[in-house]
Structures are given as structure tokens and as C-alpha cells.
N, C-alpha and C positions, 0 to 999 in steps of 0.2 A: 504494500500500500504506500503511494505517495504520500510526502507531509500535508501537501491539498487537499485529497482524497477526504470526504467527511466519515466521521468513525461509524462502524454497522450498530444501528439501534439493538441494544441487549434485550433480548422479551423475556418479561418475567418469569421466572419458573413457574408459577401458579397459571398463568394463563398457558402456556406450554402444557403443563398438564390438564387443564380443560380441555386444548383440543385434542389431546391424546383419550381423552375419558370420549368425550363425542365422538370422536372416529372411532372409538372402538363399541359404542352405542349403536350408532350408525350401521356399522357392520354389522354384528349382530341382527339389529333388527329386520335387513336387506335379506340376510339369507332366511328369516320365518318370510319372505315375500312380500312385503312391506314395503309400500314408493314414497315417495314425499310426496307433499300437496304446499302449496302456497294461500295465506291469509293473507286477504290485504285490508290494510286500516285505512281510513278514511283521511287523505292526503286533501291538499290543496296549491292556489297557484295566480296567476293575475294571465294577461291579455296573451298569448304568443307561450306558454309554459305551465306546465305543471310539475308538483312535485309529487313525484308516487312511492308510498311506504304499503311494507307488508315484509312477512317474514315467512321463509320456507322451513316446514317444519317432518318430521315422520311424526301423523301424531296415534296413537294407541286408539283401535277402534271402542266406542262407548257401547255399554250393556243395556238393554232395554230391561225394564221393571215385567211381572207379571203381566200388568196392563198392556203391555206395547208401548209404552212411553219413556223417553228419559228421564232418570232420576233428576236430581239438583245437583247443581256441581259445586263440590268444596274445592277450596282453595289447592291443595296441593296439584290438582288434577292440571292446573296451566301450566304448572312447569314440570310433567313429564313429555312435553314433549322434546323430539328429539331436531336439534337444531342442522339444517344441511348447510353447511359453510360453504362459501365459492359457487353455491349452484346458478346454475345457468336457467333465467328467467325470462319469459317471451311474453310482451307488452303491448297488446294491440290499441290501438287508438286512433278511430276514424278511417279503420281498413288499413292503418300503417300500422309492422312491426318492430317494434323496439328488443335487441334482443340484451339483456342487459347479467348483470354476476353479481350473488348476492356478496353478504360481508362472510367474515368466519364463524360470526354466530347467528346467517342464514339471515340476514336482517336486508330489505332493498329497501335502499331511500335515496332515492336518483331524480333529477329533472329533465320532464324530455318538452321536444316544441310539443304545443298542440295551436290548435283553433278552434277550440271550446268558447262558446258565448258564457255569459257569466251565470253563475248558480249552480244547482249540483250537477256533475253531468259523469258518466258511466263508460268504463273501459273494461278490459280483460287480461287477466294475468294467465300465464299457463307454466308448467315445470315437470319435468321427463315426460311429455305426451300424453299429462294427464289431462282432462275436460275443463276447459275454460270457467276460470271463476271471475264472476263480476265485483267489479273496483269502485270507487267512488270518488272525488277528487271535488271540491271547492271552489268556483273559478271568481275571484276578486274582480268585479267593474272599475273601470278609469276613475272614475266618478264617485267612489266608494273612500269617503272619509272616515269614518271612524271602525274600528272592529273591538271584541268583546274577545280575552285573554282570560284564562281562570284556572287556578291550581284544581287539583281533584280532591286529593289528601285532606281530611281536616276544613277543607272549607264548601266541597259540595257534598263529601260521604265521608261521615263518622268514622275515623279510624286508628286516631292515638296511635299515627305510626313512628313518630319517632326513634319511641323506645325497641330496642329491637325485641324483646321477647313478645310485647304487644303486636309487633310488625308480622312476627313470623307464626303467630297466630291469624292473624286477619287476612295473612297473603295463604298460607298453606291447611288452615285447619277450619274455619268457618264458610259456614252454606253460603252461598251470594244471596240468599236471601234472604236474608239473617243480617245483613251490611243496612245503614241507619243513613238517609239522606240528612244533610243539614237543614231545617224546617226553616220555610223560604227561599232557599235559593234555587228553585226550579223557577218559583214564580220570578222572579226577580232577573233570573238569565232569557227568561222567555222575554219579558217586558221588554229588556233592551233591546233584544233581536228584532222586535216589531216595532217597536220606534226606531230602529236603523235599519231599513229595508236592505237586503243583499251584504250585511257587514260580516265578513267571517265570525265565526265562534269556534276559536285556538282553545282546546285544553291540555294545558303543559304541567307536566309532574316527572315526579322523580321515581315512578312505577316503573316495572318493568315490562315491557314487550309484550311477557307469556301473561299477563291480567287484561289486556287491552279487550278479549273479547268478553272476560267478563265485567268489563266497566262499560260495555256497550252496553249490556244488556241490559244491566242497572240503569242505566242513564236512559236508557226508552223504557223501561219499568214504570222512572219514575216521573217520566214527562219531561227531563232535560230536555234543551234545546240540541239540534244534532249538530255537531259539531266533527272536526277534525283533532286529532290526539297524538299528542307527540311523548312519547314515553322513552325509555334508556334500556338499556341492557345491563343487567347486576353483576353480570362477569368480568373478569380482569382485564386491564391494560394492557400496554405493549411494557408498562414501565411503573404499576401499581395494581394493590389487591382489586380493590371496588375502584369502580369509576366516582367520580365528583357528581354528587346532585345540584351541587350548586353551579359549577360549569357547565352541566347539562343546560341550567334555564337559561343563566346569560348567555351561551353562546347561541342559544334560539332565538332569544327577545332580539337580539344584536342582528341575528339572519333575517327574522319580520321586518325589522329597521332598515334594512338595506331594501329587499324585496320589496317594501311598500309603503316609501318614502312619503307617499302623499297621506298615509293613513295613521289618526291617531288614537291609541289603545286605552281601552279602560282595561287597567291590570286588578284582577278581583286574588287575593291570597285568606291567610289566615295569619296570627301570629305565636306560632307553636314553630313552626321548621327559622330559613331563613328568608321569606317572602316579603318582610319588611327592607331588609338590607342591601337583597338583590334588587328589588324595583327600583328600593333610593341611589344605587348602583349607575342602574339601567339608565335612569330618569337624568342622571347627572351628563350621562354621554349623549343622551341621544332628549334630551326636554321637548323639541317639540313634536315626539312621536308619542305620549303620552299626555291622555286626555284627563283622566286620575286615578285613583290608586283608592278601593275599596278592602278594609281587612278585615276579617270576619274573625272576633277576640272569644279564645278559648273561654270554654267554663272551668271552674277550678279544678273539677275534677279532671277535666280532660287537658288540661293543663300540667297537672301534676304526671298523668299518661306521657305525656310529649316530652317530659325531664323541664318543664316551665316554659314561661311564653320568654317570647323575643322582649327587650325594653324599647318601649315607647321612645321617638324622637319626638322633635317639633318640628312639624312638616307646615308650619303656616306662612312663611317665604318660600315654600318650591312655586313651582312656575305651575303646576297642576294641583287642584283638590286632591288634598285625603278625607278620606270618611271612615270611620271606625263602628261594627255594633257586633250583634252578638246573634244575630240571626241573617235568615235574608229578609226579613219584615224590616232590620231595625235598619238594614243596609239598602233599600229601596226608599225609607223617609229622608232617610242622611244626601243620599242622592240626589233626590228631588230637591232639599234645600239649599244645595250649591248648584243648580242647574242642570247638572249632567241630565236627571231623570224629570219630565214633563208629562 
């Protein structure tokens, strides 16, 4: 190696051994005859581009009950499945094929052109020659000023995840429907969607990938507004154990800001994680892509769950409203009284 030459990135032994556990998952489950299938989550995009996510997975087929019916699914059931890294994923959109490679932990999140008019609009993903599953994607108008941003955790569904032995309850041992919406804020995210005709509704968390389709399910359960979901992968780095949750948000809110310069965000959190800190972050680099800043204030009890809330600034010199309550009732009055909500 030259002195030039930049030094080869060391990958972590732990993530080396993940993909060693997957590839030999993987294998395994190939020879009981087992293909992969591809999910895809609900992406979005502005005039000329979309962004398409989803993850290929080998996933365990489900047992039907005496009835003919599936059971409910408890939490451990998203993360067995089995992740195909590198696979090769075929992308149609508008009779064109995009043929595109997922990541190592079988995750796609790529942008391709389209000429999709704006609002929801439907594509197809495909992987080893299995049957075309249908995609969703978001499509942002020119003309689309504001959009609606929301943590999941803690501020739309009950989950005291901080703490990890609460966390790894709630992600792997409890029914989804047995999971607790926050009371109000269905009504409260609908409200804005219909007073901002056509505004995305981004929800960003530090969840992983394998919960995304049981946060869909929740969130049309309970009358969420539908929205597009950007979540993380819980697996190791090239160069650390876990990935960063709080890199995860900043480096999205910071990609919104680029992608859709003209549009400014009401960012809705809690303050149990670090959703105060990051937004006042956010809000510092990029002020006028931030419309305000809604936190929805733990109870005590579920505060003491979370290992205690974030400390209060004073946010009454930023350039955008904050509004602080403890519901989404108390967080739709709050709104209204600085303008944002009419």
C-alpha cells in the first residue's frame, strides 16, 4: 500500500459475525426450500423521483388457528425473519424496470426517476422470480409547503422504550394488540393532514425495520393518518455495536431539508428519548424548514419507564413555536393558540 493509499475500513467483529450467523440462517433455511420475498414500506418523493424502501426477507411461513384464521402476532415473530443481504431486487415503475441490490441486512432504500403526479401512487417490487408485490410511495407537489414529521415511540404508541428490558418486552414479547395508542394523537395527526391538503406525513423512529409491518397495522387499527416510515436496522456497524438513534433522525430530518427545500415541518416528539435536543439541533441548521416543534410530556410513571424525561429549555427566541402537553387533546389546543392549528 502506498502512503496515499486510504487505510481499508476494519468491520467490526460483531457485525462480521452477524453476517456469518445470516449466511448460515440463510442457508439452512434454502435447503428446507425456502425463497425470499420482498416487503416494501411505504416510501416517498417530490416531482421527477422517488424514494423506494423495503426489505428482503426468508420469512417462516404463519400457522393458521382451528378457525382458519391467523393468530395475533407477538412481538418476537418480526425478527425471525431471515435477512437476504446483496439481493438483487427488480423495481417496476410505469412499465420501467429498475433493477436495483439490497444492503447486507437485505434493507432497499434507493431513488429512482419517476413521473408520478403527486399523492399516493403504486409500483412493484419483485426478488428471485417471485410474484410481484405492490409498493406505495408518496409523491410531494411543487406547491406543497408544509409537511407533518412524528416520532412513533412514546409519542403516538405507548411504549416506555427507552429502558431496554421494557424495550425488549414490547418489541419481542407483547400481542400488537395489547400496544396502547397515545389518546389524541390520531385525532390530532389527522386534523393536520386535512388542513394541509397533499402534505407528507414522515414517521421517523429509532424502531427497527422487522416492527414496521406491525406499526402499520397499529396505525390503520387505530385511525392514524397513513403515512410513510423510516425506521433503522438494530444491527452492527462497519465500526460499532448498535447503530446511533440519534444519527439515524438527524441524518433524515437533514435529507427532508435538502429534498424539500420549499417545505416547512411541524416536528411532533415526546420528551422521554432525545427528540427535544435533536429538533433544537435540527432547527439550528436548517430554521426555516421548521414550522414548530410539538412534545408530547411523559407521565410520571412513564417517565420513570424511559430512565426520566429530557430537561426543559426555553425555546421562546427560536424562530418557530414550541408547544408542550401531555396528550394529543392538550397538543391540538397548544397549536391552535400559536396559529399553526385553525
Amino acid at each position: 500500500m502506498s502512503e496515499d493509499s486510504p487505510p481499508k475500513t476494519r468491520i467490526h467483529w460483531f457485525a462480521r459475525l452477524e453476517r456469518r450467523v445470516h449466511a448460515w440462517r440463510e442457508s439452512r433455511a434454502r435447503r428446507r426450500g425456502r425463497t425470499a420475498t420482498v416487503l416494501p414500506f411505504a416510501g416517498y418523493g417530490g416531482t421527477g423521483w422517488t424514494r423506494v424502501l423495503g426489505r428482503v426477507l426468508i420469512v417462516p411461513p404463519r400457522r393458521r388457528g382451528a378457525d382458519g384464521q391467523y393468530g395475533s402476532v407477538r412481538g418476537w415473530r418480526s425478527f425471525v425473519g431471515i435477512p437476504v443481504g446483496s439481493a438483487r431486487v427488480s423495481i417496476t415503475i410505469a412499465g420501467r424496470t429498475h433493477e436495483v441490490v439490497a444492503d447486507r441486512g437485505g434493507v432497499v432504500d434507493v431513488v429512482l426517476e419517476t413521473d408520478f403526479p403527486p399523492g399516493w401512487q403504486s409500483f412493484t417490487m419483485t426478488v428471485e422470480g417471485q410474484e410481484p408485490v405492490e409498493g406505495t410511495t408518496f409523491i410531494v407537489g411543487d406547491d406543497v409547503k408544509v409537511g407533518i414529521l412524528s416520532d412513533i415511540d412514546d409519542t403516538v404508541m405507548v411504549t416506555a422504550l427507552p429502558r431496554p428490558f421494557i424495550a425488549a418486552w414490547n418489541s419481542f414479547v407483547v400481542d400488537e394488540h395489547a400496544r396502547i395508542p397515545v389518546p389524541g394523537m390520531a385525532v390530532l395527526l389527522e386534523q393536520l393532514i386535512r388542513q394541509h391538503p397533499g402534505a407528507p406525513m414522515i414517521y421517523l423512529s429509532t424502531g427497527a425495520w422487522n416492527v414496521a409491518p406491525t406499526l402499520s397495522r397499529f396505525m390503520s387499527r387505530h385511525l392514524f393518518p397513513r403515512g410513510s416510515m423510516l425506521l433503522t436496522d438494530w444491527g452492527p456497524t462497519h465500526d460499532r455495536w448498535f447503530r446511533s438513534g440519534r444519527d439515524h433522525k438527524l441524518s433524515n430530518l437533514r435529507r427532508l431539508a435538502e429534498e424539500f427545500p420549499n417545505v416547512r415541518w411541524l416536528l411532533i416528539g415526546d420528551d422521554g428519548q432525545h427528540d427535544e435536543s435533536i429538533y433544537t439541533e435540527f432547527m439550528a441548521e436548517h430554521p426555516d424548514s421548521v414550522a414548530g416543534v410539538a412534545i408530547r410530556q411523559l407521565s410520571t410513571a412513564e417517565a420513570m419507564l424511559a430512565g426520566g424525561r429530557a430537561a426543559a429549555d426555553d425555546h421562546s427566541a427560536d424562530s418557530a413555536p414550541w408547544v408542550a402537553a401531555s396528550d394529543g387533546a392538550g397538543l391540538r389546543e397548544k397549536l391552535t393558540a400559536v396559529g399553526i392549528l385553525h
